[in-house]
PASEBA-1860 file (N, C-alpha, C; in nm, 3 decimals):
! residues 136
1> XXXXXXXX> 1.086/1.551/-2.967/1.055/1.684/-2.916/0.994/1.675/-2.776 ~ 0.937/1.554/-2.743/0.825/1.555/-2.581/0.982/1.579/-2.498 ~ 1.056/1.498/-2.524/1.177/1.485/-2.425/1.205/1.585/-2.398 ~ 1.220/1.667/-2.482/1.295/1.790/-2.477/1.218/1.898/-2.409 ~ 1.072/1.921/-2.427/0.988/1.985/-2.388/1.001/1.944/-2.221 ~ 1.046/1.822/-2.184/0.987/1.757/-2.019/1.142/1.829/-1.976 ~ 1.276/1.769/-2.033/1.376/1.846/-1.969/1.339/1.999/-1.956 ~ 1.314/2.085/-2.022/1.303/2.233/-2.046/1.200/2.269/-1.902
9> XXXXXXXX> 1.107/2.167/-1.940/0.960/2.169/-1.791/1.042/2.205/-1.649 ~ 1.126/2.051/-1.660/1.247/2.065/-1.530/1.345/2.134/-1.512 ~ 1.372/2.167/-1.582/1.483/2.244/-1.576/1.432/2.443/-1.526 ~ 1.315/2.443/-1.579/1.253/2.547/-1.563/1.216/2.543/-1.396 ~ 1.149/2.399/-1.353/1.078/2.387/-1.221/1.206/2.401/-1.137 ~ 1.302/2.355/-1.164/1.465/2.344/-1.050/1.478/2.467/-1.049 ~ 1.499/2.555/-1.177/1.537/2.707/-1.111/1.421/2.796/-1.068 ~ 1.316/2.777/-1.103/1.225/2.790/-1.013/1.248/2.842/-0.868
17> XXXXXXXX> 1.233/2.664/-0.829/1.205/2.626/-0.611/1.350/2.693/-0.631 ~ 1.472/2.663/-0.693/1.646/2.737/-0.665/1.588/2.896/-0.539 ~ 1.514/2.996/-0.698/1.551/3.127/-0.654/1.430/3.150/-0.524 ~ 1.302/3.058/-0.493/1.248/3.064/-0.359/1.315/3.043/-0.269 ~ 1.376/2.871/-0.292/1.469/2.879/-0.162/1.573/3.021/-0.127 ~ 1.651/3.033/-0.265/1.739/3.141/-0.213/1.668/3.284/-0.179 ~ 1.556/3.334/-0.172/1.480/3.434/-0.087/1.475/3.354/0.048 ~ 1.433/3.208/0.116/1.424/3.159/0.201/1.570/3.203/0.294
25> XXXXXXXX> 1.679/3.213/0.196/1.786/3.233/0.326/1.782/3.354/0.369 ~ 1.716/3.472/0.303/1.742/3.590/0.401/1.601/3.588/0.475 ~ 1.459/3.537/0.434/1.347/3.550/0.481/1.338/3.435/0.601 ~ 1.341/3.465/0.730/1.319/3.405/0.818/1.219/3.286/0.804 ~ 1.077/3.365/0.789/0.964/3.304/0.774/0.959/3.187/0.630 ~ 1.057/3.183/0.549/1.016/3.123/0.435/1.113/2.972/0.460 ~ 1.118/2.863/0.446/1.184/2.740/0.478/1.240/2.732/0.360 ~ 1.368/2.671/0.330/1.470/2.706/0.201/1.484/2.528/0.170
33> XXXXXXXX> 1.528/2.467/0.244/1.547/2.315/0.203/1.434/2.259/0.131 ~ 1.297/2.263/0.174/1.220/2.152/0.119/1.188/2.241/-0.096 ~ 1.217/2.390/-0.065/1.221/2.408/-0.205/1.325/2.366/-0.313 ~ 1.443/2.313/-0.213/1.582/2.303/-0.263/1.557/2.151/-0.308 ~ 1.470/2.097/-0.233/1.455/1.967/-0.269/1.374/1.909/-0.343 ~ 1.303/1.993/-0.392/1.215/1.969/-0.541/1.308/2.064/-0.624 ~ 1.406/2.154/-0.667/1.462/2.125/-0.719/1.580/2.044/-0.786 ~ 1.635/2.019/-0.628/1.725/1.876/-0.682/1.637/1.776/-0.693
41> XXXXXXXX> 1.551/1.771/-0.723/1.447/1.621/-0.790/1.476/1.646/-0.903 ~ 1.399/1.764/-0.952/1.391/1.824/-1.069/1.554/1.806/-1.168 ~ 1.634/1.870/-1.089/1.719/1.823/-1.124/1.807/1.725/-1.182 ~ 1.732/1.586/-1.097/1.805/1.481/-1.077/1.764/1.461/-1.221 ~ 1.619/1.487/-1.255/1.532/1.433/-1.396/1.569/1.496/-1.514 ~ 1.683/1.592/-1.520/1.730/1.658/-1.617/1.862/1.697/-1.643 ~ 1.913/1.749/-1.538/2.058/1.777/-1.591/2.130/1.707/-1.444 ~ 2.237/1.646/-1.484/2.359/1.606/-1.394/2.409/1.715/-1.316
49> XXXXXXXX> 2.439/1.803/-1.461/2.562/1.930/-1.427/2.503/1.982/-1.319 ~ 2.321/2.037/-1.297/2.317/2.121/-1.236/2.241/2.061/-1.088 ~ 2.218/1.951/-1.089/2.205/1.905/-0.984/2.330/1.852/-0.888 ~ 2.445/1.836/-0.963/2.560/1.839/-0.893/2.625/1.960/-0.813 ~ 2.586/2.045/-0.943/2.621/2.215/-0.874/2.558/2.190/-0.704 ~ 2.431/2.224/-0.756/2.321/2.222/-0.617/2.349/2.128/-0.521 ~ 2.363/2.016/-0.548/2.403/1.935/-0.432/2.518/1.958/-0.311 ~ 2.662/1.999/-0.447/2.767/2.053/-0.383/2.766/2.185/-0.295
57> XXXXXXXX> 2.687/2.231/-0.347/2.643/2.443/-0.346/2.716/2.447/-0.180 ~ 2.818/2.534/-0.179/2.879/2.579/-0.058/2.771/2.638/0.059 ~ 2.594/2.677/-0.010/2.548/2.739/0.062/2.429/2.631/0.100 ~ 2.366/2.581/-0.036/2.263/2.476/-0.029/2.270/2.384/-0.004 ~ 2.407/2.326/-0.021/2.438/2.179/-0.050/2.427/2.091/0.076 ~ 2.471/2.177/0.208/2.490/2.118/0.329/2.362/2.086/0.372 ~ 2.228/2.155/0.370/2.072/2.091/0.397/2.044/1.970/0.312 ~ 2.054/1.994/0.204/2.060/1.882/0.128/2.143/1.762/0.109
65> XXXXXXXX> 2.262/1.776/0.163/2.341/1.627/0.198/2.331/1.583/0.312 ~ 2.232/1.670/0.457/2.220/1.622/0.575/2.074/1.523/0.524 ~ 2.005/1.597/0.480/1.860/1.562/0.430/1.904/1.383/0.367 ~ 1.962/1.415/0.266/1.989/1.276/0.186/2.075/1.140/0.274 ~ 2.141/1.211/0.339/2.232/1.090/0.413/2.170/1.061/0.535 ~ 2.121/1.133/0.638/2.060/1.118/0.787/1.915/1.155/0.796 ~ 1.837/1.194/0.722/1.696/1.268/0.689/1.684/1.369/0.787 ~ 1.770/1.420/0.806/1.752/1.572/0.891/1.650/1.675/0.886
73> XXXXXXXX> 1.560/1.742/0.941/1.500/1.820/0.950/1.582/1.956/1.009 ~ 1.623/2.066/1.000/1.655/2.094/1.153/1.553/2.154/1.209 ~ 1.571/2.145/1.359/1.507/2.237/1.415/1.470/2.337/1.370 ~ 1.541/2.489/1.339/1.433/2.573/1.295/1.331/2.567/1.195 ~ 1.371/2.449/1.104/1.272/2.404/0.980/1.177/2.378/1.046 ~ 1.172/2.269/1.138/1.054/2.189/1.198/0.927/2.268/1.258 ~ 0.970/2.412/1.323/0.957/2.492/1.435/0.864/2.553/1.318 ~ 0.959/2.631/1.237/0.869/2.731/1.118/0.701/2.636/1.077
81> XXXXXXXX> 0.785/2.528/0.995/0.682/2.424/0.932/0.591/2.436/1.011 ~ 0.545/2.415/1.172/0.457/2.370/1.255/0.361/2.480/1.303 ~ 0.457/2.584/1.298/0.406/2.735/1.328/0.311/2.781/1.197 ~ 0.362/2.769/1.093/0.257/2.776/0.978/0.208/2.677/0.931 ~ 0.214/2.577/0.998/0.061/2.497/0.930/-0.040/2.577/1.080 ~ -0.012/2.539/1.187/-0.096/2.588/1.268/-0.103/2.727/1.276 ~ -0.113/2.815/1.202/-0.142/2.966/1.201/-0.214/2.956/1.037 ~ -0.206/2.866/0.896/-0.249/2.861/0.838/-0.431/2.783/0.872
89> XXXXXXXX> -0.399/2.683/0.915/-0.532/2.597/0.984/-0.622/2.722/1.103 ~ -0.564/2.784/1.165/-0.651/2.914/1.216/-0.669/3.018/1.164 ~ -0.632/3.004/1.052/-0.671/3.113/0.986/-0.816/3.063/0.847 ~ -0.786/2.961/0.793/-0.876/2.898/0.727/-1.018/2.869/0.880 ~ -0.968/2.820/0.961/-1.075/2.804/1.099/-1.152/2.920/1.093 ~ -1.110/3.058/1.118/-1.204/3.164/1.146/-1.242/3.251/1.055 ~ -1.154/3.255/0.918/-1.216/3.336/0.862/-1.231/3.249/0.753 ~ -1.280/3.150/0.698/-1.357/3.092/0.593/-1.503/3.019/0.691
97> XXXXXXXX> -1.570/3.008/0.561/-1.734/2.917/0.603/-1.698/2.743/0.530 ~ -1.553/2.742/0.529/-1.529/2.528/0.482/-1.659/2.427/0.524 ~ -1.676/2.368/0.527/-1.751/2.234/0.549/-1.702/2.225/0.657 ~ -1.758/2.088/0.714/-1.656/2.027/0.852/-1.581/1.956/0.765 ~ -1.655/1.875/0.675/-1.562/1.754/0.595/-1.414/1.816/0.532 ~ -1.427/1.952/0.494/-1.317/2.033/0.413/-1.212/2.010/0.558 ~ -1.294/2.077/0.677/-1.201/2.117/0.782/-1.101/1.978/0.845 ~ -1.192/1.857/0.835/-1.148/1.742/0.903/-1.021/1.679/0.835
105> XXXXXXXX> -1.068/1.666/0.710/-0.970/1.616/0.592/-0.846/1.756/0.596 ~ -0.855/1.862/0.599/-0.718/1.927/0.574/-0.634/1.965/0.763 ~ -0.756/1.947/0.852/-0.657/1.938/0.963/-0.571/1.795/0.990 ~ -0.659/1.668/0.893/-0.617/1.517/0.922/-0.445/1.546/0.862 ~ -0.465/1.612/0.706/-0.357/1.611/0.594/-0.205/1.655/0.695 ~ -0.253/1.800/0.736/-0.181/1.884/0.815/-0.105/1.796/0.934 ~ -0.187/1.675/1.028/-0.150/1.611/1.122/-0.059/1.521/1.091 ~ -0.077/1.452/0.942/0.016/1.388/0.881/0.146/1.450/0.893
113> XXXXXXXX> 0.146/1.562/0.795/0.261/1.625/0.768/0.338/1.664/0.912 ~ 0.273/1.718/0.985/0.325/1.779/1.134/0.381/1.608/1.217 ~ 0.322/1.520/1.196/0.380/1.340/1.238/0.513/1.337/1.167 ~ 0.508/1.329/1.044/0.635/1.292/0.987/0.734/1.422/1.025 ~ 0.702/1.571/1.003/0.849/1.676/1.026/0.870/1.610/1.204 ~ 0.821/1.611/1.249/0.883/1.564/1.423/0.911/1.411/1.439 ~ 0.855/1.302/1.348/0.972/1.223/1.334/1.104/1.208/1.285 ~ 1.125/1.327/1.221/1.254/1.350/1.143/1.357/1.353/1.252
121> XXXXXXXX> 1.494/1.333/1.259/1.639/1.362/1.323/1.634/1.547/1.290 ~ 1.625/1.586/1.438/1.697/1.762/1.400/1.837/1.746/1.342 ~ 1.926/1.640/1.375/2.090/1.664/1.389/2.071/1.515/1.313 ~ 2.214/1.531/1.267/2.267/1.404/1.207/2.353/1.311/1.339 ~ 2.309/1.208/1.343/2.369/1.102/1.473/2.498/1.156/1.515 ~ 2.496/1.087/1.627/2.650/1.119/1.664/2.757/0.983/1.678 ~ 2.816/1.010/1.532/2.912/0.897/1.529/3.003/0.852/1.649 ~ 3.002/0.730/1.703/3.084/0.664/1.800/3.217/0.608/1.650
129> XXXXXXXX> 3.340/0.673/1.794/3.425/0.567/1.773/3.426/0.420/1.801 ~ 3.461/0.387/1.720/3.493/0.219/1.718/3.660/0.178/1.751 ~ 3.682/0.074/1.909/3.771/0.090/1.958/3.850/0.025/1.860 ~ 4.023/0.068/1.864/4.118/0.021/1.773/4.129/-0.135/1.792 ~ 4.082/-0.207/1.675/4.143/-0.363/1.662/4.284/-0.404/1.717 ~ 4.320/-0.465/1.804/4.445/-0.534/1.827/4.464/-0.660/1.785 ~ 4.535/-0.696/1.720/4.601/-0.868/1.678/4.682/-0.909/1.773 ~ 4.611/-1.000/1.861/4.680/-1.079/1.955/4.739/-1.176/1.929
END
Protein backbone atom coordinates (compact mmCIF):
# COMPACT_ATOMS: atom_id res chain seq x y z
CA UNK A 1 0.00 0.00 0.00
CA UNK A 2 3.13 2.76 0.85
CA UNK A 3 3.95 2.30 -2.95
CA UNK A 4 0.90 3.05 -4.00
CA UNK A 5 0.17 5.88 -1.67
CA UNK A 6 3.96 7.54 -2.98
CA UNK A 7 2.82 6.96 -6.81
CA UNK A 8 -0.74 8.65 -6.06
CA UNK A 9 1.62 11.54 -3.89
CA UNK A 10 3.35 11.95 -7.50
CA UNK A 11 1.22 11.66 -9.58
CA UNK A 12 -0.93 14.19 -7.72
CA UNK A 13 2.42 16.64 -7.37
CA UNK A 14 3.02 16.30 -11.57
CA UNK A 15 -0.49 17.45 -12.21
CA UNK A 16 -0.21 19.79 -9.79
CA UNK A 17 3.22 22.10 -11.10
CA UNK A 18 1.31 20.64 -15.00
CA UNK A 19 -1.81 23.11 -14.41
CA UNK A 20 0.67 26.17 -12.76
CA UNK A 21 2.89 25.91 -15.46
CA UNK A 22 -0.03 25.88 -17.89
CA UNK A 23 -1.49 29.33 -16.19
CA UNK A 24 2.38 30.33 -16.66
CA UNK A 25 1.80 30.34 -20.52
CA UNK A 26 -0.80 32.94 -20.63
CA UNK A 27 0.56 34.80 -17.30
CA UNK A 28 3.53 36.74 -18.29
CA UNK A 29 4.73 37.19 -14.81
CA UNK A 30 4.50 33.45 -13.82
CA UNK A 31 7.72 31.17 -15.30
CA UNK A 32 6.16 27.80 -16.80
CA UNK A 33 9.39 25.50 -17.28
CA UNK A 34 10.88 25.21 -13.85
CA UNK A 35 7.08 24.05 -12.73
CA UNK A 36 7.11 21.72 -15.74
CA UNK A 37 10.14 20.40 -14.35
CA UNK A 38 9.15 19.19 -11.07
CA UNK A 39 6.55 17.72 -12.72
CA UNK A 40 8.43 15.74 -15.13
CA UNK A 41 10.50 14.61 -11.99
CA UNK A 42 7.47 13.72 -10.50
CA UNK A 43 6.69 12.09 -13.29
CA UNK A 44 9.70 10.35 -14.05
CA UNK A 45 8.95 8.65 -10.25
CA UNK A 46 5.62 7.39 -11.32
CA UNK A 47 4.21 7.00 -14.50
CA UNK A 48 6.17 6.52 -17.94
CA UNK A 49 2.92 7.19 -19.87
CA UNK A 50 2.63 10.56 -18.49
CA UNK A 51 5.91 11.80 -18.33
CA UNK A 52 6.36 10.85 -21.91
CA UNK A 53 3.15 12.73 -22.77
CA UNK A 54 4.86 15.85 -21.06
CA UNK A 55 8.09 15.48 -22.36
CA UNK A 56 6.75 15.13 -25.96
CA UNK A 57 3.81 17.90 -25.21
CA UNK A 58 3.71 19.96 -28.60
CA UNK A 59 3.48 22.93 -26.14
CA UNK A 60 5.71 21.91 -23.01
CA UNK A 61 7.87 19.56 -24.35
CA UNK A 62 10.19 21.97 -26.29
CA UNK A 63 11.43 23.90 -22.72
CA UNK A 64 11.88 20.78 -21.41
CA UNK A 65 13.95 18.96 -24.11
CA UNK A 66 16.08 22.28 -24.50
CA UNK A 67 16.44 22.18 -20.59
CA UNK A 68 17.45 18.34 -20.62
CA UNK A 69 19.78 18.23 -23.64
CA UNK A 70 21.68 21.89 -23.56
CA UNK A 71 20.49 23.25 -19.93
CA UNK A 72 18.82 26.18 -21.43
CA UNK A 73 17.40 28.86 -19.51
CA UNK A 74 15.84 31.28 -21.91
CA UNK A 75 16.16 34.58 -21.68
CA UNK A 76 12.81 35.67 -20.72
CA UNK A 77 12.94 32.96 -17.89
CA UNK A 78 16.21 34.33 -16.64
CA UNK A 79 14.96 38.09 -16.87
CA UNK A 80 11.49 37.21 -14.95
CA UNK A 81 13.47 34.88 -12.31
CA UNK A 82 15.90 37.91 -11.50
CA UNK A 83 13.24 40.56 -11.55
CA UNK A 84 11.38 38.62 -8.82
CA UNK A 85 13.83 37.53 -6.67
CA UNK A 86 14.99 41.18 -6.62
CA UNK A 87 11.51 42.81 -6.17
CA UNK A 88 10.76 39.86 -3.68
CA UNK A 89 14.20 40.65 -1.51
CA UNK A 90 12.84 44.52 -1.54
CA UNK A 91 10.03 43.86 -0.56
CA UNK A 92 10.90 41.50 2.48
CA UNK A 93 13.87 44.61 2.88
CA UNK A 94 11.25 47.32 3.65
CA UNK A 95 8.38 46.07 4.79
CA UNK A 96 9.34 43.25 7.30
CA UNK A 97 11.49 43.81 10.82
CA UNK A 98 13.87 40.10 9.65
CA UNK A 99 17.06 39.91 11.60
CA UNK A 100 20.19 40.81 9.65
CA UNK A 101 21.09 37.07 9.98
CA UNK A 102 17.40 36.21 8.29
CA UNK A 103 18.35 39.06 5.72
CA UNK A 104 22.06 37.85 4.97
CA UNK A 105 21.29 34.14 4.66
CA UNK A 106 18.16 34.70 2.23
CA UNK A 107 19.91 37.52 0.12
CA UNK A 108 23.23 34.87 0.17
CA UNK A 109 20.37 31.88 -0.97
CA UNK A 110 18.87 34.35 -3.62
CA UNK A 111 22.68 35.18 -4.95
CA UNK A 112 23.11 31.55 -5.38
CA UNK A 113 20.13 31.01 -7.33
CA UNK A 114 20.55 34.39 -9.45
CA UNK A 115 24.72 32.71 -10.11
CA UNK A 116 23.47 29.59 -11.41
CA UNK A 117 20.05 31.09 -13.76
CA UNK A 118 22.93 33.44 -15.58
CA UNK A 119 25.25 30.66 -15.84
CA UNK A 120 22.76 28.81 -17.74
CA UNK A 121 22.94 28.84 -21.98
CA UNK A 122 19.83 31.30 -23.07
CA UNK A 123 19.98 29.25 -26.56
CA UNK A 124 21.00 25.85 -27.30
CA UNK A 125 24.75 25.95 -29.11
CA UNK A 126 25.10 26.48 -32.45
CA UNK A 127 25.90 23.31 -34.18
CA UNK A 128 28.96 23.56 -36.68
CA UNK A 129 29.11 21.59 -39.65
CA UNK A 130 31.70 19.10 -39.84
CA UNK A 131 33.54 19.26 -43.26
CA UNK A 132 32.66 16.20 -45.65
CA UNK A 133 35.34 13.25 -45.22
CA UNK A 134 37.14 12.52 -48.53
CA UNK A 135 38.99 9.06 -49.16
CA UNK A 136 42.04 9.80 -50.86
Amino acid sequence: MRKHSRKILLLTIGWLFVAIGAVGVVLPVLPTTPFLLISLWAFSQSSDRFHSWLFHHKIFGPPLQEWENYGVIPMRAKIVALITMAASASLVITLTETPWYGLTGMLALMAIGAGFIISRPSQRPIQKLQPAKTSE
